[in-house]
Backbone as CSV, one residue per row, in Angstrom:
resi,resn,N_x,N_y,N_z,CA_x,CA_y,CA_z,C_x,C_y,C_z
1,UNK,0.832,-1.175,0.000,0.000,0.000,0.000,0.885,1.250,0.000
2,UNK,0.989,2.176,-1.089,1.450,3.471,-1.113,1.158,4.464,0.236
3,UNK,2.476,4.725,0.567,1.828,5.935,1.756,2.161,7.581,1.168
4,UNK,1.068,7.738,1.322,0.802,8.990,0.692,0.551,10.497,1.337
5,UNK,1.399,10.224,2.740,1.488,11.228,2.998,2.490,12.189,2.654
6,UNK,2.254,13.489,3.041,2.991,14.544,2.372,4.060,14.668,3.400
7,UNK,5.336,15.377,3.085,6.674,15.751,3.903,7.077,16.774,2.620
8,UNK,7.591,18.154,3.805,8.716,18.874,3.040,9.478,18.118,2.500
9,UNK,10.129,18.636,1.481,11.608,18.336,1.265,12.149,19.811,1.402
10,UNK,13.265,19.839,1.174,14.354,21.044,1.609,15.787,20.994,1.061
11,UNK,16.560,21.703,1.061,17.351,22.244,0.704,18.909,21.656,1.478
12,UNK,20.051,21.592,1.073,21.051,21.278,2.379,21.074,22.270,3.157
13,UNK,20.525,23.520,3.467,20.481,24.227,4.814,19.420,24.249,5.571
14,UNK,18.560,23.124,4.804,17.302,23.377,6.107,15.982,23.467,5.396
15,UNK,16.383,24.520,4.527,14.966,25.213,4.311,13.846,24.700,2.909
16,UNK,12.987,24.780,3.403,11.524,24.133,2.796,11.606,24.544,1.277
17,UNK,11.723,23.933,0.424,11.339,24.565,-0.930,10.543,23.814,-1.721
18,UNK,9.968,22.698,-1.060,8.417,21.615,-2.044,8.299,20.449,-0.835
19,UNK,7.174,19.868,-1.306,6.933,18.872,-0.508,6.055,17.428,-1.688
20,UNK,6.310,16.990,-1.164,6.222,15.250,-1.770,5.519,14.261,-1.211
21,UNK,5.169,12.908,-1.557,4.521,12.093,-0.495,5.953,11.323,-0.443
22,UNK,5.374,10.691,1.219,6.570,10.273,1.802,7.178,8.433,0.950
23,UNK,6.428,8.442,0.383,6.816,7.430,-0.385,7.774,7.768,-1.864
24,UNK,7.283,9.059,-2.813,8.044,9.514,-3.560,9.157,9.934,-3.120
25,UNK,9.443,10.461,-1.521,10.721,11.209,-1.278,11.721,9.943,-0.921
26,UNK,11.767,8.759,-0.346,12.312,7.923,0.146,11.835,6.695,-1.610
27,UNK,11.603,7.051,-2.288,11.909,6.572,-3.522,13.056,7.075,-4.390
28,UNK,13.185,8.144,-4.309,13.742,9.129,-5.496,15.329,9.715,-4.174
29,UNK,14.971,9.586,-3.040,15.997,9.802,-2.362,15.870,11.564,-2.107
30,UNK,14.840,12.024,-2.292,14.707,13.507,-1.759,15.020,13.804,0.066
31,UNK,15.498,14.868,0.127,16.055,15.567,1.463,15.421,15.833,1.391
32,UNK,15.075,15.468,2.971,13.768,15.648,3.969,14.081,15.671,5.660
33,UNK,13.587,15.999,6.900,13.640,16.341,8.256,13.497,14.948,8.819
34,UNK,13.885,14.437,9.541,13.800,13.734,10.493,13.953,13.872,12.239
35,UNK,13.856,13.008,12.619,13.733,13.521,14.570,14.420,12.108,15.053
36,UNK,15.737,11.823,15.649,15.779,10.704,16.473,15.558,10.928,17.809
37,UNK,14.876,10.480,19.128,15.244,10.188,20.818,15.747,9.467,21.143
38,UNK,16.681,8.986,21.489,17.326,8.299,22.066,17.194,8.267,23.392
39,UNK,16.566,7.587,24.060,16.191,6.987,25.687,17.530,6.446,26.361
40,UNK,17.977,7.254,27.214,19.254,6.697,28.325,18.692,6.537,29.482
41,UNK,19.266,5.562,30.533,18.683,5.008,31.262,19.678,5.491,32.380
42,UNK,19.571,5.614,34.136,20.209,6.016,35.186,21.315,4.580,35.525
43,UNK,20.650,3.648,34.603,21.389,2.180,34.506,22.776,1.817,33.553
44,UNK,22.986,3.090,32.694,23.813,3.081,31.749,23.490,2.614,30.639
45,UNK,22.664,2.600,30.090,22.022,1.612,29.024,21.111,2.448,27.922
46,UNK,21.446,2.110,26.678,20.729,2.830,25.938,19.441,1.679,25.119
47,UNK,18.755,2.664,25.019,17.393,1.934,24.690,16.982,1.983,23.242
48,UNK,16.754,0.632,22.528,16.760,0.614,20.868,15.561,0.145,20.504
49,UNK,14.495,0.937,19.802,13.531,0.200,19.135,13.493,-0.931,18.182
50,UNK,13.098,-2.001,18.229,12.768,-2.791,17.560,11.751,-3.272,16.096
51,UNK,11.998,-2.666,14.891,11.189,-1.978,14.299,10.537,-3.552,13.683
52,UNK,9.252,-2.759,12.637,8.389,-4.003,12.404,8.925,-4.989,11.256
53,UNK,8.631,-5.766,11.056,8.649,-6.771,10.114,8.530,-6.193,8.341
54,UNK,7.280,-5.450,8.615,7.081,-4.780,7.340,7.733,-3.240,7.170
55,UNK,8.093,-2.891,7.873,8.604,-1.474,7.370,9.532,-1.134,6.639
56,UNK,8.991,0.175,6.325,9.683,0.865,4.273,11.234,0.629,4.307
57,UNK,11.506,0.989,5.234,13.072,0.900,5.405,13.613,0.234,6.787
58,UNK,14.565,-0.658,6.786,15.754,-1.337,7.833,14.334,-2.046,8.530
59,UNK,13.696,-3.077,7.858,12.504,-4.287,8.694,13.277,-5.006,9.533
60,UNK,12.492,-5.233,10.749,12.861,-6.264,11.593,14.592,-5.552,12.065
61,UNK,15.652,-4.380,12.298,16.028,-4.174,12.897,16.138,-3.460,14.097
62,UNK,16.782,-3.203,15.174,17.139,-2.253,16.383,17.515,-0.926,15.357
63,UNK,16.775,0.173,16.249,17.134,1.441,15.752,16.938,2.599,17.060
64,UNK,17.097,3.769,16.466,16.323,4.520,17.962,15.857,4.320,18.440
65,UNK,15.291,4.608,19.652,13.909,4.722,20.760,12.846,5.201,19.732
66,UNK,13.154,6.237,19.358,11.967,7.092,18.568,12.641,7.465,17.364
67,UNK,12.145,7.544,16.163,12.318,8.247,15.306,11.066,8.431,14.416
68,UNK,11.306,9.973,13.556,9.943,10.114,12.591,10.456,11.712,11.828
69,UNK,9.354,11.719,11.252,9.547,12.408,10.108,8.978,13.873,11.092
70,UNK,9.447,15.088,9.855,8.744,16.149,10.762,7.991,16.667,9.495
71,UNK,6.746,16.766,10.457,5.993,16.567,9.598,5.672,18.232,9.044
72,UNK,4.600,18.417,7.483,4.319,19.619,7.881,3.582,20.452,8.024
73,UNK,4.279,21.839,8.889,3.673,22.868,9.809,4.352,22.655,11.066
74,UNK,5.396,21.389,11.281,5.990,21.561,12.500,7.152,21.387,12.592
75,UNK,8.117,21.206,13.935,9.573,21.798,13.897,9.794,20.586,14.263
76,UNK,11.548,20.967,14.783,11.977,19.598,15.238,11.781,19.258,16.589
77,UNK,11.662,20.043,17.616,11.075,19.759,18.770,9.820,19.142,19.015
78,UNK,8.930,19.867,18.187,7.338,19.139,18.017,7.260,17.976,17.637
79,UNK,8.319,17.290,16.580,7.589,16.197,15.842,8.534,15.470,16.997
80,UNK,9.531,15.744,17.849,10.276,14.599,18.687,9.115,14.157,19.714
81,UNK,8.861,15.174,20.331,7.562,15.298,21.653,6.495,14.220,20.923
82,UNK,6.029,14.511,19.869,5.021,13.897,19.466,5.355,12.397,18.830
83,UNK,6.684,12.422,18.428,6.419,10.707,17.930,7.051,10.384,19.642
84,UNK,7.610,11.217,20.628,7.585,10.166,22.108,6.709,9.630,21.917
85,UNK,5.534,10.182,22.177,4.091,9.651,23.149,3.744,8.888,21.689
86,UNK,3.776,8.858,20.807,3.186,7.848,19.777,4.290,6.572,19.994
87,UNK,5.035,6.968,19.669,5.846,5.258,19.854,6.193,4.660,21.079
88,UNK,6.364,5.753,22.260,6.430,5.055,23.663,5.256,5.368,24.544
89,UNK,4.966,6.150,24.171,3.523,6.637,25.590,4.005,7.261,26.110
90,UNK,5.213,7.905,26.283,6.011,9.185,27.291,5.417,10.391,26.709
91,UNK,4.714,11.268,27.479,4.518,12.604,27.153,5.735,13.513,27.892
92,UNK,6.452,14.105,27.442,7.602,14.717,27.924,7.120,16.492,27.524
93,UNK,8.167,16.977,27.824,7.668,18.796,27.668,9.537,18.986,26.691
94,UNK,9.314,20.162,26.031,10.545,20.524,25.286,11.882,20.168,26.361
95,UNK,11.750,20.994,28.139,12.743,20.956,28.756,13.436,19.273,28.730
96,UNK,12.646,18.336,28.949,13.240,16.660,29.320,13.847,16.618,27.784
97,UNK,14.102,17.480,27.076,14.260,16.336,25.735,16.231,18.019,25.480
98,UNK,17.472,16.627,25.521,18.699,16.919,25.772,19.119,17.101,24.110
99,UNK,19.160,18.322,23.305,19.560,18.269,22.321,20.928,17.907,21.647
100,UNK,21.133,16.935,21.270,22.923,16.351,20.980,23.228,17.397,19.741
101,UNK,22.864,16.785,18.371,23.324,17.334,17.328,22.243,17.491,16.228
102,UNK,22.741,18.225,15.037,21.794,17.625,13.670,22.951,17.129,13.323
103,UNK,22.384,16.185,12.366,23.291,15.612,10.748,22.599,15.599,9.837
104,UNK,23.585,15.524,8.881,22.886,15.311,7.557,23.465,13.987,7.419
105,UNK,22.553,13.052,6.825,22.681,11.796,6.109,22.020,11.043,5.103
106,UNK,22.632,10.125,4.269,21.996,9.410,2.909,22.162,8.208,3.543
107,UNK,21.683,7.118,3.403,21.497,5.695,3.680,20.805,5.392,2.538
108,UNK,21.126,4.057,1.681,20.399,3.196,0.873,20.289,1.828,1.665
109,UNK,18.601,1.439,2.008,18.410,0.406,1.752,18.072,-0.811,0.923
110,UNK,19.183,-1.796,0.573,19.128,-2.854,-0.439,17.925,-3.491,-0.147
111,UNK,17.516,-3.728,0.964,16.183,-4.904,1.381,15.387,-4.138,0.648
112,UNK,14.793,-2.776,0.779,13.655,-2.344,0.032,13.760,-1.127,-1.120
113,UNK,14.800,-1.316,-1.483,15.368,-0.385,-2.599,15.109,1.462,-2.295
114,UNK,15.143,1.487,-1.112,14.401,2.879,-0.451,15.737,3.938,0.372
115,UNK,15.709,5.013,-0.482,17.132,5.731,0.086,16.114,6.852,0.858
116,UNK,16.923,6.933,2.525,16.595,7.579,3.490,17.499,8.621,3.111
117,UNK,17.116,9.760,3.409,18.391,11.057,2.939,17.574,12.493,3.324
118,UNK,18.140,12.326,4.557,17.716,13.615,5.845,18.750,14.478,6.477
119,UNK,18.032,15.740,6.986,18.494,15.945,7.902,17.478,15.928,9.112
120,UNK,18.761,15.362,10.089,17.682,14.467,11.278,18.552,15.432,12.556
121,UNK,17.568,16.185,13.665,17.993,16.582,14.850,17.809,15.452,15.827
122,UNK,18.744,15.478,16.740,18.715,14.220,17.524,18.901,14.602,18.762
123,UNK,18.129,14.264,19.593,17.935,14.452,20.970,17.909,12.993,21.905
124,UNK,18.551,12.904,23.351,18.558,12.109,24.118,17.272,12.576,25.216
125,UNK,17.127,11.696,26.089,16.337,11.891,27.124,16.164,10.741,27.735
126,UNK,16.112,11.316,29.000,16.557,10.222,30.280,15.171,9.675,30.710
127,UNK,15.135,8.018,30.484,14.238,7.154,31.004,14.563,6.945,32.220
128,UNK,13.576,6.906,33.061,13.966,6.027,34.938,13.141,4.926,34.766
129,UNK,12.396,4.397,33.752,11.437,3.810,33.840,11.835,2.144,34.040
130,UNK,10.870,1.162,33.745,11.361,-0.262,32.873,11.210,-0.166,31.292
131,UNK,12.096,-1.158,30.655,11.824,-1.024,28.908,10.423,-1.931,28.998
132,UNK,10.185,-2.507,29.518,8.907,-3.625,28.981,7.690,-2.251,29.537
133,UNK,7.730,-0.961,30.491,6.564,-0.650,30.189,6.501,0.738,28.980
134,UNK,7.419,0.663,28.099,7.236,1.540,27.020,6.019,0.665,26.130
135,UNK,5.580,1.771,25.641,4.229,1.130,24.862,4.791,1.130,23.122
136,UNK,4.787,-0.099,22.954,4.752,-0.492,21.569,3.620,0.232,20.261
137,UNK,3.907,1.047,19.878,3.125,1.351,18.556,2.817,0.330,17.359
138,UNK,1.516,0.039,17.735,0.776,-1.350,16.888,1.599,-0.715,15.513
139,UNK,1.770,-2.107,14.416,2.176,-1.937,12.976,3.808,-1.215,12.784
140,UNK,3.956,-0.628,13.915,5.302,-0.100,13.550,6.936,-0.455,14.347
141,UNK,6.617,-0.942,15.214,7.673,-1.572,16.205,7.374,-2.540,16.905
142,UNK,8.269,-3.913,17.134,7.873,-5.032,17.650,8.142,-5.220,19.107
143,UNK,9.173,-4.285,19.607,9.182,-3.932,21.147,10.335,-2.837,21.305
144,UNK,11.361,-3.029,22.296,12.035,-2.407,22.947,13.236,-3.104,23.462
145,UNK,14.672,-3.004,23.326,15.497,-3.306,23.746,16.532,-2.694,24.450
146,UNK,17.239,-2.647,26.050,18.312,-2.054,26.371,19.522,-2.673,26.467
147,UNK,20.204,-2.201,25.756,21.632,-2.403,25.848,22.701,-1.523,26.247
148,UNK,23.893,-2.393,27.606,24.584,-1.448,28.217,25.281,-0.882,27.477
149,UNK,25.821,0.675,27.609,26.601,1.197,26.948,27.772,0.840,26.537
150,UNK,28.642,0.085,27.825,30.082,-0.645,27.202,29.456,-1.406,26.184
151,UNK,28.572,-2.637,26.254,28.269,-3.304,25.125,28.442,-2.412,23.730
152,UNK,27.419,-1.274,23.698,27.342,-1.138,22.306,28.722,-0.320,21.524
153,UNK,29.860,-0.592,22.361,31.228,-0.218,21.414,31.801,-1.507,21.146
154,UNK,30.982,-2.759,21.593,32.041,-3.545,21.464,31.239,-4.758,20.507
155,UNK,30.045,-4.730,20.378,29.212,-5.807,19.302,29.576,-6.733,18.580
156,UNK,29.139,-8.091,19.226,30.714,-8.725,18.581,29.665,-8.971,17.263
157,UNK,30.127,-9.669,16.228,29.642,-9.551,14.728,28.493,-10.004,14.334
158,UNK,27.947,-11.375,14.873,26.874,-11.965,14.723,25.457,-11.212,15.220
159,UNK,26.024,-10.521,16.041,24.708,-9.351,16.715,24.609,-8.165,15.688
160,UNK,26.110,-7.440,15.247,25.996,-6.552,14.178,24.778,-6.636,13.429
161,UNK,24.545,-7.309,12.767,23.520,-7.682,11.299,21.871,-7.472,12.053
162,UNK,21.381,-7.467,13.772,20.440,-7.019,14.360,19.987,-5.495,14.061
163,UNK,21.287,-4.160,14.091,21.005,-3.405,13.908,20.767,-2.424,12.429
164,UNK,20.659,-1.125,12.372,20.322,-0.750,11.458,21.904,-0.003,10.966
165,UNK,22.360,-0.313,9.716,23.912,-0.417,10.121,24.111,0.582,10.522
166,UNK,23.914,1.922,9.620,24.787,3.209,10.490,24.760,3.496,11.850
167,UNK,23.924,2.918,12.668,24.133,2.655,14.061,25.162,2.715,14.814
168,UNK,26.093,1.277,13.996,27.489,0.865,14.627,28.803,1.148,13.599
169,UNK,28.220,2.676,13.065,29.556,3.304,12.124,29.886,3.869,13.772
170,UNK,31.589,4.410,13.091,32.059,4.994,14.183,31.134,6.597,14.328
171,UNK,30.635,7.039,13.225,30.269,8.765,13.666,29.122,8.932,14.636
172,UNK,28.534,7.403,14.038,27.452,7.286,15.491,27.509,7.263,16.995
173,UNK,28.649,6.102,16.633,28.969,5.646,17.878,29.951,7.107,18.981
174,UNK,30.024,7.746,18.271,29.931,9.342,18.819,29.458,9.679,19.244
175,UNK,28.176,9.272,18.451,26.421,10.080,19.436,26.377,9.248,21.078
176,UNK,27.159,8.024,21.266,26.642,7.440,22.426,27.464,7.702,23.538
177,UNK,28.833,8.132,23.051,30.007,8.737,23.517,29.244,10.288,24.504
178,UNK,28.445,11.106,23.388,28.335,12.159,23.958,27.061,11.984,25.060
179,UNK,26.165,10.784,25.204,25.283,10.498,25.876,25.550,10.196,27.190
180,UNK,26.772,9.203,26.842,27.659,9.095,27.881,28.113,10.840,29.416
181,UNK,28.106,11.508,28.256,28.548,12.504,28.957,27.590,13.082,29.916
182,UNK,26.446,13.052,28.976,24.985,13.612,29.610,25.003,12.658,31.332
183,UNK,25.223,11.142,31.278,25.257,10.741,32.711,26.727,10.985,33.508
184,UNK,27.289,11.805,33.121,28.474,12.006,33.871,29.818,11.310,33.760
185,UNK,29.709,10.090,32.798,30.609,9.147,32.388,31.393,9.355,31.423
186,UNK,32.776,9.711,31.085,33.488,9.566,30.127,33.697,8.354,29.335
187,UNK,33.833,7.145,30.120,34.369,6.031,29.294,33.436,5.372,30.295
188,UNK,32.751,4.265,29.883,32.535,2.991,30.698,33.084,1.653,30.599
């Protein structure tokens, strides 16, 4: 089934100049907004969604806590807040949500011939909770996984192929470095 909703596309600085359905833009490989959360835990542990079976891009792997498109009429703060509480049930306020970085990035996926190619702002925010009571978003994620932070620098290979690869490039593995920092930890 075609999804036919609409998304800006934009420019490499940001800015809005047409919009597309989200199936033509991740066909054709159009730049477009994205939002990751990344959920850290007081346990050291970062928290990875488990995405669905059927989805457009990276099925059946570990990826963010949250991620989504921004949609439009809204920013990057709004669409983070709002896919929380859609994919976990956390209603959070702008202050709980720890802004890391933007990037820009292209990813091609071979499984569904579908090139992701965003710029995505990425924010952490601190869970106290359990992972089993984040709420699963029917059709789009199959649960929730935490993994300790030493673990995820060290993945030995057979687990690799679980995640969504750019995950466990090194520029990522930056992003978990600086998460790290957010709990006070340089190295674990």
């Amino acid at each position: 089934m075609a999804d036919l909703r609409r998304l800006n596309i934009v420019d490499e600085s940001g800015k809005i100049i047409s919009e597309d359905t989200r199936e033509n833009i991740h066909n054709k490989g159009l730049l477009h907004r994205e939002i990751h959360v990344w959920f850290y835990t007081p346990r050291d542990e970062i928290i990875f969604q488990h995405r669905a079976k059927d989805k457009d891009t990276y099925p059946d792997l570990l990826d963010a806590t949250v991620g989504g498109h921004v949609e439009i009429g809204s920013d990057y703060e709004e669409s983070a807040l709002k896919e929380m509480e859609e994919e976990t049930g956390i209603k959070a306020d702008r202050n709980d949500l720890h802004f890391i970085e933007t990037v820009r990035n292209k990813a091609y996926d071979p499984v569904t011939n579908k090139t992701n190619n965003v710029i995505r702002a990425i924010y952490a925010y601190l869970y106290d909770g359990r992972t089993e009571d984040l709420k699963v978003e029917q059709g789009k994620a199959i649960g929730f996984e935490a993994w300790p932070l030493r673990e995820i620098f060290n993945i030995p290979e057979d687990e690799r192929k679980r995640f969504v690869p750019i995950i466990l490039e090194e520029n990522h593995l930056e992003l978990f470095r600086k998460i790290q920092r957010l709990l006070g930890k340089e190295s674990l």
